[in-house]
C-alpha distance (Angstrom), angle and dihedral (degrees) to the residues before:
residue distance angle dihedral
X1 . . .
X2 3.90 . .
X3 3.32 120.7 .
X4 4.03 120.5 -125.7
X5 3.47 130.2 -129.7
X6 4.07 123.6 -165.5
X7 4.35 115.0 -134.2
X8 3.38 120.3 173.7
X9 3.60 106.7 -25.3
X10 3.60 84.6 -43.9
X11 4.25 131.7 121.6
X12 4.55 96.4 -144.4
X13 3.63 117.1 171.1
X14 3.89 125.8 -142.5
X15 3.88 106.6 -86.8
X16 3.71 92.6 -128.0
X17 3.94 112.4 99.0
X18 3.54 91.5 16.4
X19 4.19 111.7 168.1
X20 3.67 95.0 18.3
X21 3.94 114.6 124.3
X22 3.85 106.6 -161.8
X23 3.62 130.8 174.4
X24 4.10 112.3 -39.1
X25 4.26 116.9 -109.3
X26 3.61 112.8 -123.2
X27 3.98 100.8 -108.5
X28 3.83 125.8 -153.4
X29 3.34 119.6 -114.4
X30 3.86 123.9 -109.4
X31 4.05 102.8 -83.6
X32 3.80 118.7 -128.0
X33 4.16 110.0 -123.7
X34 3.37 101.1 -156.6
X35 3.72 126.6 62.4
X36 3.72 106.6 -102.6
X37 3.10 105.1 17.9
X38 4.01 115.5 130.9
X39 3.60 131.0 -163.6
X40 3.76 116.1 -113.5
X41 3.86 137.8 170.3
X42 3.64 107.5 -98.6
X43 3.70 139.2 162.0
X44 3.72 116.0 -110.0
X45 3.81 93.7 -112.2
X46 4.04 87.8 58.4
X47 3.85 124.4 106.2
X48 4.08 113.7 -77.7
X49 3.44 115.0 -99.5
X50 4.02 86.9 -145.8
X51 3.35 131.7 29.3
X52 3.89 116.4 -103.2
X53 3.63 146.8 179.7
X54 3.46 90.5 -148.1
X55 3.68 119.9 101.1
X56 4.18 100.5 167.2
X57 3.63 123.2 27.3
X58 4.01 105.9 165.7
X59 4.04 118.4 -178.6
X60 3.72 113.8 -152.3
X61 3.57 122.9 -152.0
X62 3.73 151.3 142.7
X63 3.42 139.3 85.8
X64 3.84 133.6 24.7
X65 3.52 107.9 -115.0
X66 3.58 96.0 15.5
X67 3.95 97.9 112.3
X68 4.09 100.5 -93.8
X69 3.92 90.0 139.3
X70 4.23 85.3 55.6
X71 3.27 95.9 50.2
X72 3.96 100.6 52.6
X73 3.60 82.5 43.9
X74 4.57 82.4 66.5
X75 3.56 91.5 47.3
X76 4.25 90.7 43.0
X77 4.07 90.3 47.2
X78 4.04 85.9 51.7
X79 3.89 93.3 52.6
X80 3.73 106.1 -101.2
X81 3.72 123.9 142.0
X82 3.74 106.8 -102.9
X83 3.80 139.5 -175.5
X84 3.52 126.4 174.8
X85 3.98 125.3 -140.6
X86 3.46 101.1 9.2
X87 4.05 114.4 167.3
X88 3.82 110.4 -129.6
X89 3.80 99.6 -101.2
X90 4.02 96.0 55.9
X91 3.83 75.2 55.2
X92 3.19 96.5 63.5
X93 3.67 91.4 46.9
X94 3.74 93.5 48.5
X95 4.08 81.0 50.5
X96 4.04 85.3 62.4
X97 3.73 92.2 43.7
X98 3.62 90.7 61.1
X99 3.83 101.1 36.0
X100 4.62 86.4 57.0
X101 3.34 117.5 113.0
X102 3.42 94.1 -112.4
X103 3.97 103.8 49.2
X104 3.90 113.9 119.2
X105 4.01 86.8 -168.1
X106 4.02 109.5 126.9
X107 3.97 92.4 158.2
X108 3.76 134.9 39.0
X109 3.46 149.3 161.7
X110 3.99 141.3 -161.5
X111 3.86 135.4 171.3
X112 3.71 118.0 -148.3
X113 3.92 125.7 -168.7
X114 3.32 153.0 153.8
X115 4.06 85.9 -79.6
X116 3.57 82.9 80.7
X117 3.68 84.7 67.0
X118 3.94 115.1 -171.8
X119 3.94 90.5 9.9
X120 4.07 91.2 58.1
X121 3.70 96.5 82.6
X122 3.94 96.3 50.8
X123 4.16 76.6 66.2
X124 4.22 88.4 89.3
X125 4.06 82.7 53.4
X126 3.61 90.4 51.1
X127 3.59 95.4 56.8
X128 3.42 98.3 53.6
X129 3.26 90.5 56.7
X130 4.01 95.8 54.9
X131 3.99 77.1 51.5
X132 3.93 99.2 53.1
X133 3.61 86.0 43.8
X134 3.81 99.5 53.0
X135 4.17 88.1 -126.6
X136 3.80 103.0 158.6
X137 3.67 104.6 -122.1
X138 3.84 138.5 163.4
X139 3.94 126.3 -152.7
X140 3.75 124.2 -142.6
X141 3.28 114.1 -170.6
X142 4.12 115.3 -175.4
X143 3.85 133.7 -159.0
X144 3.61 149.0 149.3
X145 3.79 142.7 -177.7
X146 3.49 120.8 -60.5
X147 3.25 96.1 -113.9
X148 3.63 98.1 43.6
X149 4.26 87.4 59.2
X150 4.06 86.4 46.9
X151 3.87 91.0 42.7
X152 4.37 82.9 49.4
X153 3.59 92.4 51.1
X154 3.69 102.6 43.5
X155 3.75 78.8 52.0
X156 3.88 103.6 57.8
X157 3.68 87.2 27.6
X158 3.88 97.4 -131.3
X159 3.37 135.8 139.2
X160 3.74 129.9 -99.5
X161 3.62 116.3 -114.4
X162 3.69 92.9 -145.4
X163 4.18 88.5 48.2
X164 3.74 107.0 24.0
X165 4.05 84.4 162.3
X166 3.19 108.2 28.1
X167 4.22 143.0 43.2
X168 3.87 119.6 -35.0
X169 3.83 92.1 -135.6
X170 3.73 88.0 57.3
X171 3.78 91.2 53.1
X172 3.65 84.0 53.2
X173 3.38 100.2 46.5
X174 4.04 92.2 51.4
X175 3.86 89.4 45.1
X176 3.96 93.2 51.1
X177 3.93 84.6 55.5
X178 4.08 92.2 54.3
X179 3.55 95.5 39.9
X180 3.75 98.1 47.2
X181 3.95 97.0 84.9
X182 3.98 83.8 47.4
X183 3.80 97.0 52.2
X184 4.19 82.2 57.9
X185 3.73 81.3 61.9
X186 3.62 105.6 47.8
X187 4.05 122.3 115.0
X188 3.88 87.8 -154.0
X189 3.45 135.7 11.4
X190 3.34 129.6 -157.7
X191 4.06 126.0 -163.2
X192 4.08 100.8 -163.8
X193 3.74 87.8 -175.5
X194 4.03 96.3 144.1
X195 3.43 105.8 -0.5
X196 3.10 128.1 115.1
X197 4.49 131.0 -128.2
X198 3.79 88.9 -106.9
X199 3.72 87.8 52.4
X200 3.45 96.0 44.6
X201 3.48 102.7 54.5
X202 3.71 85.2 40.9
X203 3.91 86.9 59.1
X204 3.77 92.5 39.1
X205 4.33 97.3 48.1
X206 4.20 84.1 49.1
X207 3.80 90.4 50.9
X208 3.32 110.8 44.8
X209 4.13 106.2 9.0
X210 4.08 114.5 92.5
X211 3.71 100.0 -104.2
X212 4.23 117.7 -121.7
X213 3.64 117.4 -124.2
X214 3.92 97.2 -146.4
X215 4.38 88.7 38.5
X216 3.63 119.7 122.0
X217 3.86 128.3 -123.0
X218 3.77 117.6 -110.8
X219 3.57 108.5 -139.2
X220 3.78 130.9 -164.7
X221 3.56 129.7 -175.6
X222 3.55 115.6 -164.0
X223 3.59 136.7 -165.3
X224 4.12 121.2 -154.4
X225 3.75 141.1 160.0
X226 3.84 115.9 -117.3
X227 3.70 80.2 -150.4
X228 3.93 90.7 73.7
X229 3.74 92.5 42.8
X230 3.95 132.1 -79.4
X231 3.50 117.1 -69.1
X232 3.97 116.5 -104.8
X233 3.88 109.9 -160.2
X234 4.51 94.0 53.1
X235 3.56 122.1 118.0
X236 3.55 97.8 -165.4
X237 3.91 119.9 20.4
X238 4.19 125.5 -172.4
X239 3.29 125.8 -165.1
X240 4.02 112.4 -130.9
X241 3.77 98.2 -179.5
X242 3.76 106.2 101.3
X243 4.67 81.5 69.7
X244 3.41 113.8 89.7
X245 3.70 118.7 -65.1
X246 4.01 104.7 -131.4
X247 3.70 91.0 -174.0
X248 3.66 84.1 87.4
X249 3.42 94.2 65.1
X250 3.61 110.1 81.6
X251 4.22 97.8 -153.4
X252 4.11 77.2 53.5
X253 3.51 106.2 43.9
X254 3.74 96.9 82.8
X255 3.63 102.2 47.2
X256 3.93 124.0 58.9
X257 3.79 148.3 -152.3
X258 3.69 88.6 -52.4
X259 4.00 96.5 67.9
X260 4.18 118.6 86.2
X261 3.90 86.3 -132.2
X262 3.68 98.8 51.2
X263 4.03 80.7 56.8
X264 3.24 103.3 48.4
X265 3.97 96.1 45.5
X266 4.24 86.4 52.9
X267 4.11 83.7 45.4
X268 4.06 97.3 45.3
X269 4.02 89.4 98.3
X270 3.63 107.6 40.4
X271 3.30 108.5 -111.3
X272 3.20 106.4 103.7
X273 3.50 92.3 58.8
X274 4.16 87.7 47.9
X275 3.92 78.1 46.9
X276 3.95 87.7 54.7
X277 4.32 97.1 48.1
X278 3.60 89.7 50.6
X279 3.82 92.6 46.8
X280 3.79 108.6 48.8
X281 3.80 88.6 46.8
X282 3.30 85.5 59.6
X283 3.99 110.6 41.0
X284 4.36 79.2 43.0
X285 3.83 92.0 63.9
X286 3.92 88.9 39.9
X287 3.52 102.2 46.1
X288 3.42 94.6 51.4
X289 4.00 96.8 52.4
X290 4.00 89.3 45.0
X291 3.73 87.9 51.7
X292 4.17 95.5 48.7
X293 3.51 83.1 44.9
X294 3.26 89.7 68.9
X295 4.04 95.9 -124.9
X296 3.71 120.8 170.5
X297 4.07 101.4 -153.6
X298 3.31 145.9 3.2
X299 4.09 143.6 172.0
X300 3.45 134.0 -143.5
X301 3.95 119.7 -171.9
X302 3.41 128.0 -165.3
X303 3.83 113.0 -165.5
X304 3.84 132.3 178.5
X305 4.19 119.4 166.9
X306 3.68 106.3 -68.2
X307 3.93 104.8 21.4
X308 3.73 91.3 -130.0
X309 3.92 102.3 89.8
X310 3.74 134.7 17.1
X311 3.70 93.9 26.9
X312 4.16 97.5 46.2
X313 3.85 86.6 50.1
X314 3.69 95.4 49.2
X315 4.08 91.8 42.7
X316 3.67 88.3 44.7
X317 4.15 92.1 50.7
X318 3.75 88.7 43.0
X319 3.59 94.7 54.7
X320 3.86 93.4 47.7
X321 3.85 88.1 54.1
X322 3.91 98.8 54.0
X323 3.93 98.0 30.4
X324 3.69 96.6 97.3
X325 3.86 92.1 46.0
X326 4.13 108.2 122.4
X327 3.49 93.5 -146.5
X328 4.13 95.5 50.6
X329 3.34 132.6 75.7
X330 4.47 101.2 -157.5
X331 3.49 124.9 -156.5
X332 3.57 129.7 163.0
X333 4.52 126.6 -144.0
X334 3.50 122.6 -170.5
X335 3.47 112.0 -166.8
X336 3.68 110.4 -179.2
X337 3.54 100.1 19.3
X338 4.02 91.6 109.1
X339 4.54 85.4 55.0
X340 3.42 99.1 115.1
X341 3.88 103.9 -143.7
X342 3.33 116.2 -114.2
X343 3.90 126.5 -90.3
X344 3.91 88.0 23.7
């Protein structure tokens, strides 16, 4: 069994053995702290069997690469007690930390992996026992694409805990199979295929963060080309390809939404500004029930072909219109702008 060390606030694990899964410990049960008190299966909405400061306990996990370490940093940056890579047993004694008399801890937060090696799959067990006990708890479960995870890794150039010698995909292909009776488990589950950390701690604060009543809604309008694939964190999406495509005018190709004659030449027929009547009508209703709703975030993307043109024009105009809005808080993404179109 590998021994642990403790850095920083953080459970690591010797590198040595890394991504083998060998027999499963026998783990202790979850100990009752008051006299009498019996462990039971219970739904999460049922009475506590203990008595608890603790209102939110949420245990993040899933794949490598998938953006665990962003989302504890959410739940860190809202005040909750967090540790990162902490095998299933410590859990379980962090658990009866929190549930002691003396504990002033309303809100925590742990990730749990497969760095935990042959702890992670007592991490089922463990939340049964936050079930029996009537501990409420939230599971985040986080994944992506294969590709996306090799793409990541290739990227930071690290190693895969599940392959430390050998190919990223099959690290990622032995983790899927582990996690796969864990996913079934999850409260929430996140595919972060595509998006990026701003958008997924946007995503993650509007899920699972209490929502304030006098906040403002952070607004993004994004352009993209549908050429480079749709984009996978919007919450609206128009399509801006039936304007006129300036990529077929050579003086025009080179430039993009940005340029005064690139505008004009998509504006030279009137619909665009037909385009632009129906539009703010539209987003004005919207905007306003999102923001009495009490939402946190939200992205509209404009896309054309290319992502360079029509859409970064409209996202730019867009963004000009609501700036000045009290209750919004406007930023503007381009995400293909920097695509050079092909043949140029």
């Amino acid at each position: 069994m590998s021994r642990l060390r403790r850095d920083s606030g953080k459970v690591t694990r010797p590198s040595g053995g890394a991504g083998r899964i060998e027999k499963m410990p026998v783990l202790r049960p979850l100990r009752p702290l008051r006299a009498g008190s019996e462990r039971r299966s219970a739904a999460k909405s049922a009475r506590p069997v203990v008595e608890s400061r603790l209102r939110d306990f949420v245990v993040i996990t899933g794949f490598s690469g998938a953006g665990k370490s962003t989302a504890m940093n959410v739940f860190e940056d809202a005040g909750y007690f967090c540790v990162d890579n902490l095998p299933p047993e410590m859990i379980r004694s962090l658990v009866e930390l929190f549930m002691h008399k003396g504990s002033k801890v309303e809100r925590a937060a742990v990730v749990s992996d497969v760095r935990g090696g042959i702890y992670f799959e007592a991490l089922r067990a463990v939340v049964d026992d936050l079930d029996a006990l009537g501990m409420g708890h939230q599971v985040l479960f986080l994944e992506a694409a294969e590709q996306t995870l090799v793409t990541r890794y290739k990227e930071t150039r690290r190693r895969h805990p599940m392959a430390p010698e050998g190919s990223v995909a099959a690290g990622v292909a032995s983790e899927r199979a582990l996690l796969a009776p864990l996913r079934s488990r999850a409260d929430t589950v996140i595919d972060t295929t595509g998006m990026s950390a701003a958008t997924l701690r946007a995503k993650i604060a509007d899920q699972f963060l209490p929502h304030k009543a006098a906040g403002r809604l952070a607004l993004t309008f994004m352009s993209f080309g549908f050429k480079h694939g749709p984009p996978r964190e919007e919450d609206l999406a128009f399509d801006v390809r039936f304007l006129s495509n300036p990529h077929y005018e050579p003086e025009l190709r080179e430039l993009t939404g940005h340029d005064e004659r690139v505008v004009e030449y998509i504006a030279r027929d009137g619909r665009l500004q037909e385009l632009y009547e129906r539009l703010h009508e539209l987003l004005d209703f919207l905007l306003a029930q999102y923001v009495a709703e009490g939402r946190a975030h939200l992205v509209i993307a404009i896309g054309c072909t290319g992502g360079r043109h029509r859409s970064v024009a409209i996202a730019e105009h867009l963004a000009e219109r609501y700036r000045d809005q009290e209750d919004l808080d406007v930023a503007v993404a381009h995400r293909d702008i920097d695509k050079r179109p092909h043949g140029s």
